[in-house]
Backbone bond lengths (Angstrom), bond angles and torsions (degrees), N, CA, C in turn:
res aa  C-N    CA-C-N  psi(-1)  N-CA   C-N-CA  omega(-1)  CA-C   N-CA-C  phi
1 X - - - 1.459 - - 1.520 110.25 -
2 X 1.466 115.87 149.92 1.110 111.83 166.94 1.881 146.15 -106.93
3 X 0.733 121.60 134.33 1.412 115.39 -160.80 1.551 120.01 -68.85
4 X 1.532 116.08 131.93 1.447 121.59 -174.79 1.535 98.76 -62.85
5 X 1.741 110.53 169.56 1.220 113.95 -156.73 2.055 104.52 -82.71
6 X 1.262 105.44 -20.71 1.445 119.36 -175.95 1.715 102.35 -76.44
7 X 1.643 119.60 -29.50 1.561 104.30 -179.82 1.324 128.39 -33.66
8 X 1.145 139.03 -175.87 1.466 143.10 -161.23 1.893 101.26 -160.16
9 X 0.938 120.62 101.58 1.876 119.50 160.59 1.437 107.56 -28.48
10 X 1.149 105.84 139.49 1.646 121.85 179.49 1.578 126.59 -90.26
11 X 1.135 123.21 147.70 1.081 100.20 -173.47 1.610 115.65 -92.37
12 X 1.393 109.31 -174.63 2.025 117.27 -173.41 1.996 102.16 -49.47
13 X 1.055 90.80 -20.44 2.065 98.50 -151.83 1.586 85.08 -85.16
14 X 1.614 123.45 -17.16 1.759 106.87 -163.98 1.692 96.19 -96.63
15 X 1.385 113.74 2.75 1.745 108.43 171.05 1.300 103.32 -72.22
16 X 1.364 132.85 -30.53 1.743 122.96 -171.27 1.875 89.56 -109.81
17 X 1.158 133.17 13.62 1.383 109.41 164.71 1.140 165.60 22.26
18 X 2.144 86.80 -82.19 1.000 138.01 177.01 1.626 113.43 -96.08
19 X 1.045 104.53 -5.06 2.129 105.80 169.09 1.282 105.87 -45.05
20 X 1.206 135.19 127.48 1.201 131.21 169.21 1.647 122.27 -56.78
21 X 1.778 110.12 128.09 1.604 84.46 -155.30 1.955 92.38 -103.93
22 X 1.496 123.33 21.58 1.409 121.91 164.38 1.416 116.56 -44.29
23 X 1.197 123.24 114.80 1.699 135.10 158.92 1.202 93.38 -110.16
24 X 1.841 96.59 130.64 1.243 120.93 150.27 1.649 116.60 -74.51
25 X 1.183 109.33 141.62 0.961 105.67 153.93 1.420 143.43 -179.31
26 X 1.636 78.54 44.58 2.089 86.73 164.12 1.743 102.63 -151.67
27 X 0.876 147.80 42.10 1.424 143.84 174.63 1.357 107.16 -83.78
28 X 1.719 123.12 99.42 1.240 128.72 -155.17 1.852 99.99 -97.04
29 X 1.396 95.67 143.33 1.693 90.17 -170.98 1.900 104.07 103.22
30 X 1.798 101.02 124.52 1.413 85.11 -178.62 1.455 118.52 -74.12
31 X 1.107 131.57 -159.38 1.514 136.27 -172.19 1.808 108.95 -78.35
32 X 1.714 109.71 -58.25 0.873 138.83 163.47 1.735 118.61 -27.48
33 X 1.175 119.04 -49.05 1.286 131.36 -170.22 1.611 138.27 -105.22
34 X 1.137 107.54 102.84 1.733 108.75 -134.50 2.002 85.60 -89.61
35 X 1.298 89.83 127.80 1.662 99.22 -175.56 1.831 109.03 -60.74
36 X 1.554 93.68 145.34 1.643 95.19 169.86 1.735 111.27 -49.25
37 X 1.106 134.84 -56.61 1.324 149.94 -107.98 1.827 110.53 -154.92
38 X 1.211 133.83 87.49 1.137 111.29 175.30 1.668 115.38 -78.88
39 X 1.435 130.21 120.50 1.229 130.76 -163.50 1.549 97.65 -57.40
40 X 1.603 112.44 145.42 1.328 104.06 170.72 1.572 128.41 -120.09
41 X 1.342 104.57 125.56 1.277 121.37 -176.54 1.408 149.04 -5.75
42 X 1.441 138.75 34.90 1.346 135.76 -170.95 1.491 110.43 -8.54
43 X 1.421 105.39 142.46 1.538 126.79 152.95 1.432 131.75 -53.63
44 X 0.886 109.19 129.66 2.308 109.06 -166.51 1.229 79.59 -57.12
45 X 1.667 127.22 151.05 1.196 149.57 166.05 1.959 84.58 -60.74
46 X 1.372 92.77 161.28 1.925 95.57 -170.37 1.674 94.32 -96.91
47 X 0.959 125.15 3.21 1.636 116.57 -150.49 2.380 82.44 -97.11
48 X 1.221 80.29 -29.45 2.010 75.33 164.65 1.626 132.65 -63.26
49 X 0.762 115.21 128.45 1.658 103.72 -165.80 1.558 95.86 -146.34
50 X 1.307 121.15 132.07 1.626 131.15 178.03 0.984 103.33 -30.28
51 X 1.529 118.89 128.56 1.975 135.58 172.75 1.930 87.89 -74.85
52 X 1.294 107.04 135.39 1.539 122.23 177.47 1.701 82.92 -97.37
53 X 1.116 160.31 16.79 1.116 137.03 118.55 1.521 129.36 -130.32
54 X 1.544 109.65 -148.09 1.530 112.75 -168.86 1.211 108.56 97.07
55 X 1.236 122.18 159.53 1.816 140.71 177.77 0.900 136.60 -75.24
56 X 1.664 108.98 -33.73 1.397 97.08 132.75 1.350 152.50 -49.93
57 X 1.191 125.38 121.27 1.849 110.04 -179.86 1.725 86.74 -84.56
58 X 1.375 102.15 134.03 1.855 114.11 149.44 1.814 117.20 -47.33
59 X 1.348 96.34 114.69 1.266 111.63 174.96 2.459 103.72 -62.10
60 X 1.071 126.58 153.13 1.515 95.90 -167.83 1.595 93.75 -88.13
61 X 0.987 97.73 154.67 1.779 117.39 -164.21 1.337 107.16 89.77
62 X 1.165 162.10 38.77 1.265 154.98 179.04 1.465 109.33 -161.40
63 X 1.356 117.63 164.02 1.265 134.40 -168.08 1.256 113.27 -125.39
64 X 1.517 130.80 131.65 1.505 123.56 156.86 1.322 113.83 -82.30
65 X 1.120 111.23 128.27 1.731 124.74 -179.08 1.491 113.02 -134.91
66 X 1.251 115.87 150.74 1.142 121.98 179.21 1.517 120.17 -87.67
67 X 1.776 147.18 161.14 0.850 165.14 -152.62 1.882 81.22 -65.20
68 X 0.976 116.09 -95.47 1.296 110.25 -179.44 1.473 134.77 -47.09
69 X 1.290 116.20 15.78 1.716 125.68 168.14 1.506 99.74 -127.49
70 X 1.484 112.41 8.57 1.634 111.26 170.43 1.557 103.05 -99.82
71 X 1.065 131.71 -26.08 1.298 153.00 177.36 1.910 86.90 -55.36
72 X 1.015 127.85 -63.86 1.162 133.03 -162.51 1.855 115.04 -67.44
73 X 1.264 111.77 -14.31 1.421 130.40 151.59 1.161 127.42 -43.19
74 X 1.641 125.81 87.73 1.276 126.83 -176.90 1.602 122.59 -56.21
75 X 1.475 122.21 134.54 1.360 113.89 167.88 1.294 131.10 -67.50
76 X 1.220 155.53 116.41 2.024 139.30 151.90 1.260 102.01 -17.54
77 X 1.720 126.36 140.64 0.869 124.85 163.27 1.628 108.99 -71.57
78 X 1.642 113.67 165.05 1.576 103.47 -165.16 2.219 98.20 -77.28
79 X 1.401 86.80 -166.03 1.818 92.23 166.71 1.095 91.80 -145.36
80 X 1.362 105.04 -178.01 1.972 118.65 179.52 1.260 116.23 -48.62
81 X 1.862 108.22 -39.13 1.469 104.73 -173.59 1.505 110.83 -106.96
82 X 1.214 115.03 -6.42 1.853 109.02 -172.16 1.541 98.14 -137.01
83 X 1.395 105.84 149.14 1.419 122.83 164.60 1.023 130.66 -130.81
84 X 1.615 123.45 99.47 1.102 113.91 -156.54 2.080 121.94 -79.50
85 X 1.317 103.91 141.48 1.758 97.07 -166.12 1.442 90.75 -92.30
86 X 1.692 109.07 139.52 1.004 144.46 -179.93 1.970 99.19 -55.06
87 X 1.123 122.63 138.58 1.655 121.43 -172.80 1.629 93.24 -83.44
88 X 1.181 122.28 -45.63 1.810 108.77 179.75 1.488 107.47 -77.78
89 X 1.309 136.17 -7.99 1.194 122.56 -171.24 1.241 116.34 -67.41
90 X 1.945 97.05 -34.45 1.599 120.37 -155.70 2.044 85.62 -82.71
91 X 1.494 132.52 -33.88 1.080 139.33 148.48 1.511 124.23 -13.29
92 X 1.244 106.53 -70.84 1.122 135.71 -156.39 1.815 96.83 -76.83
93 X 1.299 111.79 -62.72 1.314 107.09 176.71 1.605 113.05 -67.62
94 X 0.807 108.24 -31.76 1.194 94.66 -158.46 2.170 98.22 -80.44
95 X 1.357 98.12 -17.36 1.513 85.02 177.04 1.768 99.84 -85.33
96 X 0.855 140.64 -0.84 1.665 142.74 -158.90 1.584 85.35 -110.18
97 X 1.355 126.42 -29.88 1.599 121.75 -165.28 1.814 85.67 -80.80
98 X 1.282 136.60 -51.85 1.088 136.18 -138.24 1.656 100.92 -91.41
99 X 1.488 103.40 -26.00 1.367 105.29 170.85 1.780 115.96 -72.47
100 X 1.026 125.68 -49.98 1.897 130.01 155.26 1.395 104.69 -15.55
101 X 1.738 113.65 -45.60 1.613 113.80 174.85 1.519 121.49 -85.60
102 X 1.296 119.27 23.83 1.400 135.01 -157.97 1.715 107.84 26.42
103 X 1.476 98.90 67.68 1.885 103.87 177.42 1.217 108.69 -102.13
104 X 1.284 161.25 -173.57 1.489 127.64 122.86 1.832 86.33 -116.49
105 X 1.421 86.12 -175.17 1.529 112.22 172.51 1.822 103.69 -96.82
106 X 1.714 128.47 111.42 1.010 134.27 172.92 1.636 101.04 -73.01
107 X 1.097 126.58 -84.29 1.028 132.70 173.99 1.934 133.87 -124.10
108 X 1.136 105.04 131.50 2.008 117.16 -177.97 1.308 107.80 -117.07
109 X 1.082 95.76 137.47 1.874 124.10 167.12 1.474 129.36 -120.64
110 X 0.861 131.18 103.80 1.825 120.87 -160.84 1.795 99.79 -95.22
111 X 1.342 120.96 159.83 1.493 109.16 139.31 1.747 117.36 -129.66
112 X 1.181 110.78 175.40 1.750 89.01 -164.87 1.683 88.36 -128.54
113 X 0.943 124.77 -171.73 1.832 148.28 -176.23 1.992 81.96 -112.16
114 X 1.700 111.00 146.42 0.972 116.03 158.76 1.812 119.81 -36.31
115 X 0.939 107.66 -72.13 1.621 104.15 -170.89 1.394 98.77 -75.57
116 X 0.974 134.68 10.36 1.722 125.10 159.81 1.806 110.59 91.28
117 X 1.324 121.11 8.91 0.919 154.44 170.71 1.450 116.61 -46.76
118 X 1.194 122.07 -77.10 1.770 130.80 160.02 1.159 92.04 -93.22
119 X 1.752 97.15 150.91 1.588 122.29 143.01 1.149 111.52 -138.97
120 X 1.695 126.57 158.30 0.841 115.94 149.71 1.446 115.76 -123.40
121 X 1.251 134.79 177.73 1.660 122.09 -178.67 2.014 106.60 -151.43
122 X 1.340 101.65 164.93 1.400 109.50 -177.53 1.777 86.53 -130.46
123 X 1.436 107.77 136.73 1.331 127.95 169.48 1.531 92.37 -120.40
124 X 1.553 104.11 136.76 1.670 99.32 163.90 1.491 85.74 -128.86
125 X 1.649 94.96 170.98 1.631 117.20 -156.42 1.373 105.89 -111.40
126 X 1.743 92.22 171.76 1.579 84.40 160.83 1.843 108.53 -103.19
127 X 0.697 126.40 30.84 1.266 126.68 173.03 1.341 106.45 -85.84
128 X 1.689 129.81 130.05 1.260 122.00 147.49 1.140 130.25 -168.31
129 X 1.411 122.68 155.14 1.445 127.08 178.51 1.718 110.97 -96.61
130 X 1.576 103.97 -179.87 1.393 119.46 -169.08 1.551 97.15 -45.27
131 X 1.374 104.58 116.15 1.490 126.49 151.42 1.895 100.26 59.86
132 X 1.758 120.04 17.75 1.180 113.43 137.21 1.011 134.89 -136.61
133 X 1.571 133.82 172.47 1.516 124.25 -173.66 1.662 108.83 -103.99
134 X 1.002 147.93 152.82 1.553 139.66 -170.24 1.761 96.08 -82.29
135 X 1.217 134.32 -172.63 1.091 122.99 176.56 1.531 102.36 167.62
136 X 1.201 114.52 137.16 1.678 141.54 -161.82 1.572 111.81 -95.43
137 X 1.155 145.72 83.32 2.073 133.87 -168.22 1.917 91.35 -94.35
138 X 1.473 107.73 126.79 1.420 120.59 160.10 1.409 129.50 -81.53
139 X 0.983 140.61 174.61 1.113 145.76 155.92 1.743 120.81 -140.48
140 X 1.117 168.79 -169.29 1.152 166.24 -60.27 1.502 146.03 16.88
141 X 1.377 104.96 149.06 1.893 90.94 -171.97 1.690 94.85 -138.55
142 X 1.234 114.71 171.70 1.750 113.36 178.14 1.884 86.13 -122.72
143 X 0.934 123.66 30.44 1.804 128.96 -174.01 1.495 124.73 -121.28
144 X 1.325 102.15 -18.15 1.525 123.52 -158.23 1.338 128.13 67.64
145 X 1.480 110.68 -16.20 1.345 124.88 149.39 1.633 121.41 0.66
146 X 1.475 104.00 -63.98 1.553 123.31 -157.13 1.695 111.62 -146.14
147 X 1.467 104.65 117.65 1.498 112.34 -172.66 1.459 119.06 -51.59
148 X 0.951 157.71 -125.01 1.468 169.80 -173.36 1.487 99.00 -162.28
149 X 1.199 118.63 106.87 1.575 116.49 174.07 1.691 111.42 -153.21
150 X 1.571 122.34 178.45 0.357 144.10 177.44 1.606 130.28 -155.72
151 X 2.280 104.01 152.97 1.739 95.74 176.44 1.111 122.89 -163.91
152 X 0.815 107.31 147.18 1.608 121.24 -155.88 2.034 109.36 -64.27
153 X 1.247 115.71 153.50 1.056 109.81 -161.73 1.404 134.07 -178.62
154 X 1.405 161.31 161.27 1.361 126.08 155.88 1.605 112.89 -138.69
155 X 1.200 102.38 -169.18 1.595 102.15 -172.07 2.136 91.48 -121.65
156 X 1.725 105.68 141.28 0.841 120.42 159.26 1.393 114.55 -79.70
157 X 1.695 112.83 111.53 1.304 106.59 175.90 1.988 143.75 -70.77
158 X 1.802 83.61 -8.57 1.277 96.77 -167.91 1.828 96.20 -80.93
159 X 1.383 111.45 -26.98 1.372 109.97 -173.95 1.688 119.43 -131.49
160 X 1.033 96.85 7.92 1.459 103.05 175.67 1.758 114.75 86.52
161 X 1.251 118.61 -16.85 1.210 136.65 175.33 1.274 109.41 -34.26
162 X 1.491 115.21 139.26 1.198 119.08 161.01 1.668 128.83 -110.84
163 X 1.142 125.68 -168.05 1.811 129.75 -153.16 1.123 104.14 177.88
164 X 1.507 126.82 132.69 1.281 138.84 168.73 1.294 100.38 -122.96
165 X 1.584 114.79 158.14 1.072 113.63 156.15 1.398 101.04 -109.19
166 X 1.304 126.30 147.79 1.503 123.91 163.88 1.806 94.19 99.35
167 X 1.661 91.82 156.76 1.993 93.00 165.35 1.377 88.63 -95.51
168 X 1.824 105.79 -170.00 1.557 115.82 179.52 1.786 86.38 -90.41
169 X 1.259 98.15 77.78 2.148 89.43 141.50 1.181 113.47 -129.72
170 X 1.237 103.62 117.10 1.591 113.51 -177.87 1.801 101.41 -70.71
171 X 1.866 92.48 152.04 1.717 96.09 168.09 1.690 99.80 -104.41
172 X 1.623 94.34 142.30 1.359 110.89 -147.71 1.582 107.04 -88.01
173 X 1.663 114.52 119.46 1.325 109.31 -164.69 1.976 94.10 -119.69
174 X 1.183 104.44 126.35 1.513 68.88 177.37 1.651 100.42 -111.62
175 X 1.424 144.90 -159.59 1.537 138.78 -122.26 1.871 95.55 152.95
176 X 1.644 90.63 163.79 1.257 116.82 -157.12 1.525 107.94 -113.38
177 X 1.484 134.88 -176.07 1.427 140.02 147.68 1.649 103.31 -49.52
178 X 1.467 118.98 -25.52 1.397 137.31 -138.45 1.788 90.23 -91.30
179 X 0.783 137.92 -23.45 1.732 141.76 -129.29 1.502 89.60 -90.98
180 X 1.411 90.63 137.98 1.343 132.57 -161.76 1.751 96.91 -96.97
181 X 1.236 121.90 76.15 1.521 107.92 179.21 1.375 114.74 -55.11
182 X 0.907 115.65 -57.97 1.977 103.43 -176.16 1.251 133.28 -66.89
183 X 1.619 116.42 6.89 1.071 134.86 -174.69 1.613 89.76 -116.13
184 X 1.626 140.84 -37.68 1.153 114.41 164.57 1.756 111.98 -94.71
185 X 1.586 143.51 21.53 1.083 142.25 123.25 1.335 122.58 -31.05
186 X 1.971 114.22 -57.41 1.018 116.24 -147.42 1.614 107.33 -87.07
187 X 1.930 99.77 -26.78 1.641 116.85 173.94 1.785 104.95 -50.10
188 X 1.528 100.48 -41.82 1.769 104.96 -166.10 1.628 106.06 -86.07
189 X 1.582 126.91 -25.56 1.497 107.82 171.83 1.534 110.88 -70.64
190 X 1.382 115.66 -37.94 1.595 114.82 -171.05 1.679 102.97 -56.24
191 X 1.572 122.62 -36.13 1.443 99.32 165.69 1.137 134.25 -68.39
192 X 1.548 99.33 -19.64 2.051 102.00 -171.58 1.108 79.00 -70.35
193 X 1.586 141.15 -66.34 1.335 142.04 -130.59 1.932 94.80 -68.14
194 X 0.960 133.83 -29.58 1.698 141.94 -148.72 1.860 77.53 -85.87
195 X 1.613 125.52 -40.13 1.038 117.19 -171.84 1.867 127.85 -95.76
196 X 1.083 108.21 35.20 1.178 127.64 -173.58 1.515 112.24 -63.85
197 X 1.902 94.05 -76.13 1.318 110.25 171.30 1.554 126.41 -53.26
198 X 1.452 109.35 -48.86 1.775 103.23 173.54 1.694 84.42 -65.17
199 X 1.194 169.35 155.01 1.033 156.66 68.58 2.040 96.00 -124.99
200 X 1.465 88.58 -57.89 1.550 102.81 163.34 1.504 130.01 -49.72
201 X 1.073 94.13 -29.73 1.642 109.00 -178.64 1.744 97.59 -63.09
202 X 1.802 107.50 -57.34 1.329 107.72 -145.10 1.807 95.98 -79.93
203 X 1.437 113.63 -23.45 1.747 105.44 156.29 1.380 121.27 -41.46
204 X 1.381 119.13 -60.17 1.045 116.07 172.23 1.558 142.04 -45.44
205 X 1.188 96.42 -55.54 1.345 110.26 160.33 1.244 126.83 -71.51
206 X 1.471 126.27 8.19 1.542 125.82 171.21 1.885 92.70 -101.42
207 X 1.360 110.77 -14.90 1.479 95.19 -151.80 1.583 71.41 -77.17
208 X 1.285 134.14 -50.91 1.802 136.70 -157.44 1.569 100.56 -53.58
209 X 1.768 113.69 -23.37 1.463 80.09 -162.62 1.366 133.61 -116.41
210 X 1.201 116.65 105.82 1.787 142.50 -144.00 1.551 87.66 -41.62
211 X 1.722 112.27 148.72 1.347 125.59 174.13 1.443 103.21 -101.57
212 X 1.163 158.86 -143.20 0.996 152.96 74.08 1.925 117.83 -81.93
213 X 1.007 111.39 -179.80 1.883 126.66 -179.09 1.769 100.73 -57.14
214 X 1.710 95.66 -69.12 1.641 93.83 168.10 1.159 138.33 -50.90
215 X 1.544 109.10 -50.76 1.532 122.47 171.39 1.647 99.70 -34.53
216 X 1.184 108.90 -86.19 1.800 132.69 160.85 1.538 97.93 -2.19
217 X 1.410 131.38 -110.11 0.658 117.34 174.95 1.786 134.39 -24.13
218 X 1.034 124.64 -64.83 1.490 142.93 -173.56 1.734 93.77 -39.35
219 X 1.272 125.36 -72.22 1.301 134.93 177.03 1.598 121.72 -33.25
220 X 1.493 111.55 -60.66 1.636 125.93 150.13 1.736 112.83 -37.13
221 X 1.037 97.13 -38.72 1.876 80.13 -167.32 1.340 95.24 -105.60
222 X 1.563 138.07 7.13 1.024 129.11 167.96 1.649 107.71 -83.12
223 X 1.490 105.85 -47.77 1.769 131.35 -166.18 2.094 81.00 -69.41
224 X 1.032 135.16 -62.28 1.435 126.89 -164.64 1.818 109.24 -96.26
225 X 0.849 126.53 -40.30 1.556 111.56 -176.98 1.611 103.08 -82.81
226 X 1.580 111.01 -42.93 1.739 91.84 -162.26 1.176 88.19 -103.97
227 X 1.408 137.38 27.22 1.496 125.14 116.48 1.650 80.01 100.90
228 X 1.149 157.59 48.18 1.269 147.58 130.96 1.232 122.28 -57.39
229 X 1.347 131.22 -35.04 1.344 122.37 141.84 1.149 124.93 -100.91
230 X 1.276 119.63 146.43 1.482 126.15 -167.99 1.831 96.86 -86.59
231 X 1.361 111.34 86.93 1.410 139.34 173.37 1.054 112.67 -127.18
232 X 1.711 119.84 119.11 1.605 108.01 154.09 1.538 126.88 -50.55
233 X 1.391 98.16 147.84 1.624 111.50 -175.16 1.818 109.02 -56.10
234 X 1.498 82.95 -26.65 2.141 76.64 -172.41 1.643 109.50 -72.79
235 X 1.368 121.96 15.09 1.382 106.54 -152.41 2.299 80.40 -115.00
236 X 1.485 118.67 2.43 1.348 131.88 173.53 1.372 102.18 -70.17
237 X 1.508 127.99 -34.91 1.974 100.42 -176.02 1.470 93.02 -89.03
238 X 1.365 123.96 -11.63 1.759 110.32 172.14 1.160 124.12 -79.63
239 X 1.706 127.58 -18.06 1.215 134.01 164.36 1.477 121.92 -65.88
240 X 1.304 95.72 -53.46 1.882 103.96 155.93 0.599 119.67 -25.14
241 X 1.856 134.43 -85.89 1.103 153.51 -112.56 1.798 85.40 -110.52
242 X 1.488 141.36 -56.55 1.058 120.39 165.70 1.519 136.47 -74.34
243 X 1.151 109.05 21.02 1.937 130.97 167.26 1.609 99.17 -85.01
244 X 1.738 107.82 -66.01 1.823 112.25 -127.06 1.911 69.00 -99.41
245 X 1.112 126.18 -38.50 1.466 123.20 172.79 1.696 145.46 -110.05
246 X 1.504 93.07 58.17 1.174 108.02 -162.07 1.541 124.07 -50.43
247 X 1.557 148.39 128.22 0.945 136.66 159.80 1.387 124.18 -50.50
248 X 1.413 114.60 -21.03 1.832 117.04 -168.42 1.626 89.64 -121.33
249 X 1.521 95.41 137.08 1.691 120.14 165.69 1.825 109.60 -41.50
250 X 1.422 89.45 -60.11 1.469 74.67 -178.78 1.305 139.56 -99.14
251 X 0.747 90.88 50.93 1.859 126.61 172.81 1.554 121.62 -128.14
252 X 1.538 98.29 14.99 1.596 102.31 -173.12 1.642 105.43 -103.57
253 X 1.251 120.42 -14.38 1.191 124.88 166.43 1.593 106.17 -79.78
254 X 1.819 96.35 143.32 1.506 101.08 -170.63 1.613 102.82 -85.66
255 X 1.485 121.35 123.51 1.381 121.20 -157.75 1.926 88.78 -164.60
256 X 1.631 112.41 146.44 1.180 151.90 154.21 2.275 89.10 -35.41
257 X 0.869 107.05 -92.17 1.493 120.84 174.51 2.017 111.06 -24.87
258 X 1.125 91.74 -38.14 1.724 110.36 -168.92 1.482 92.57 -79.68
259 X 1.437 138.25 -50.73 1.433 131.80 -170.64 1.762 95.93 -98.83
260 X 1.199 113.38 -21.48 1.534 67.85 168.95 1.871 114.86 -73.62
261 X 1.193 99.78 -38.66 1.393 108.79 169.65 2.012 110.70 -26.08
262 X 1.635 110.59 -47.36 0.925 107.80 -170.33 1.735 116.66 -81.83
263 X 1.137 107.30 -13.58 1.565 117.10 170.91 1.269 112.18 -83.54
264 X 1.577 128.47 -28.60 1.143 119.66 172.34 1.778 119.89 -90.87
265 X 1.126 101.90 -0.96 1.615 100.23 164.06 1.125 114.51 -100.15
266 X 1.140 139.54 -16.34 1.555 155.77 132.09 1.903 101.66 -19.12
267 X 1.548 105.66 -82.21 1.213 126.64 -176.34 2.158 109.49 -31.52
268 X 1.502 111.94 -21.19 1.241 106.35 -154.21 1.516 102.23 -89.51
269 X 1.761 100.09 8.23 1.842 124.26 -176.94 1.776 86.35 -74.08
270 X 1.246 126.70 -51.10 1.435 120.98 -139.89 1.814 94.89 -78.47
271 X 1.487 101.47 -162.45 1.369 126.91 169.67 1.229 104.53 -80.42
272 X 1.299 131.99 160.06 1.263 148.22 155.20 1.810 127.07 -5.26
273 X 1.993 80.97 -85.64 1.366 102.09 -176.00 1.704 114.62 -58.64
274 X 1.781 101.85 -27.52 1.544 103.59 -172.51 1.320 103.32 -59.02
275 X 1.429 125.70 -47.58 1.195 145.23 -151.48 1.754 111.00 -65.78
276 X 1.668 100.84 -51.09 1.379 97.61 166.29 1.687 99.36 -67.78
277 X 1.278 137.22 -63.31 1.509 120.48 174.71 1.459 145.33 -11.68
278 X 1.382 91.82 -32.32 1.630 103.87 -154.50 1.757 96.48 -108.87
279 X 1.387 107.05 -46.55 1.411 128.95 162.98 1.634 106.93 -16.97
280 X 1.512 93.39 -78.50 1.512 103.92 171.82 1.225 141.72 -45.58
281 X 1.429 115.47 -37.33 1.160 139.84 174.09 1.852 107.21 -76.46
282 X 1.034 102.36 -38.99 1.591 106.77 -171.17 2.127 100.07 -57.12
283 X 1.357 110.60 -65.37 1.538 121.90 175.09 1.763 112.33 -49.47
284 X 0.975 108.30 -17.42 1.610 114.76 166.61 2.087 111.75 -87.45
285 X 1.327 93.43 -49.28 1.527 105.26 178.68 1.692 109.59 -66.68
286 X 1.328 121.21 -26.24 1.371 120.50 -175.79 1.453 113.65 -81.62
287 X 1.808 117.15 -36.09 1.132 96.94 -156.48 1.854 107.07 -85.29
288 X 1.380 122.71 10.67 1.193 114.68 171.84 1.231 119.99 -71.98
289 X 1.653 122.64 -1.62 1.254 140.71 161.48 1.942 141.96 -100.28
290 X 1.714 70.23 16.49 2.053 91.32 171.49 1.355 94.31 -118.96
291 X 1.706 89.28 138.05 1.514 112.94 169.34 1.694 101.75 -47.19
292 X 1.450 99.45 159.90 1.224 98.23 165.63 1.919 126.21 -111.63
293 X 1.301 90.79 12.27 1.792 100.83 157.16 1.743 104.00 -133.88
């Protein structure tokens, strides 16, 4: 592809980009050692009832709740071999870790698994560049289901859109009954935080890099028919239609930045969890289609 005349050269840090920037970092119990006992799951207190809004759409079985109705999420008691981490605890520190960096938390959205079991959550920041906000996606489970992780990321403000950098693969830490959550919080923001700038970088450089109509197309029916992303086919006249007919100005130039834009407003069709899923996968699937000067 070739680059519009306004692009900008990238710097050394936008060749690894795309490294996945998931840290694990609370799955208590080593890998090796299969627990007596899987703790079992409490019932959502009933006084929770589906949030009729927020940006998240509810995955079905799950609830959007706010920071303070996650608080209300009972823990499993632990067993010999697993301990399960409290879903606001990992909250709690981790917004108190980000404040030490004078960050705050602008705005959080959680969603939960019926019995309160998984969550996952989006914190956005106050950090931000032209026309985005930086932004933090969680994961946790009280099931073993789902590691404790985290990833770096931001929110498009003009449309609510979201962006990851990295898929969800956590780097694998493993931990004790003993584990020091805010000491592995603070291990896992200093990487999101290390990934700020390549994250910014690779905005930039998607906005420089010219699509053409075909290109455009060609990419769509590769990412939905030959199945490179695991997307239903019906979600192709919505990718279209928000590419070649964008609601936002700046998305009217044909640009790398402009279709992902159009896959992720697409994406706001699915469930939840897909959404952080697919998200991830999409910024991995794109960049095999930027020049590499």
């Amino acid at each position: 592809m070739s680059k519009v005349r306004s692009s900008k050269k990238t710097t050394g840090a936008l060749q690894n980009n795309l490294v996945p920037a998931m840290v694990q970092i609370g799955d208590i119990g080593t890998l090796d050692e299969k627990p007596e006992e899987t703790p079992s799951l409490l019932q959502i207190p009933p006084e929770l009832e589906p949030e009729p809004i927020g940006r998240l759409i509810a995955e079905a079985g799950t609830h959007l709740i706010t920071r303070q109705q996650l608080a209300l999420i009972p823990t499993p008691l632990a067993t010999k071999t697993y301990k399960p981490i409290s879903h606001i605890k990992i909250v709690e520190a981790l917004v108190e870790t980000l404040s030490f960096r004078h960050i705050s938390v602008v705005h959080d959205e959680y969603a939960i698994s019926k019995d309160g079991g998984k969550c996952f959550g989006l914190l956005e920041l106050s950090e931000e560049f032209t026309g985005c906000r930086f932004a933090l996606g969680i994961r946790n489970s009280h099931d073993k289901s789902l590691r404790l992780a985290m990833v770096v990321g931001l929110r498009v403000l003009i449309c609510s859109n979201l962006a990851f950098q990295g898929d969800f693969v956590p780097i694998k830490v493993k931990h004790s009954q003993k584990l020091e959550l805010s000491e592995c919080v603070s291990i896992g923001v200093d990487r999101m935080q290390r990934n700020f700038k390549p994250l910014q970088n690779q905005v930039e450089k998607w906005k420089g890099e010219f699509v053409s109509n075909d290109e455009a197309r060609s990419i769509m029916f590769e990412a939905l028919v030959d199945k490179k992303l695991p997307l239903p086919i019906t979600l192709l006249p919505l990718v279209h239609k928000h590419y070649f007919k964008p609601e936002h100005e700046e998305f009217k130039d044909p640009s790398l930045w402009a279709l992902a834009n159009a896959f992720t407003s697409s994406f706001k069709q699915l469930k939840p969890i897909r959404q952080f899923q697919l998200t991830a996968k999409l910024g991995v699937f794109l960049e095999r289609f930027t020049s590499p000067f």
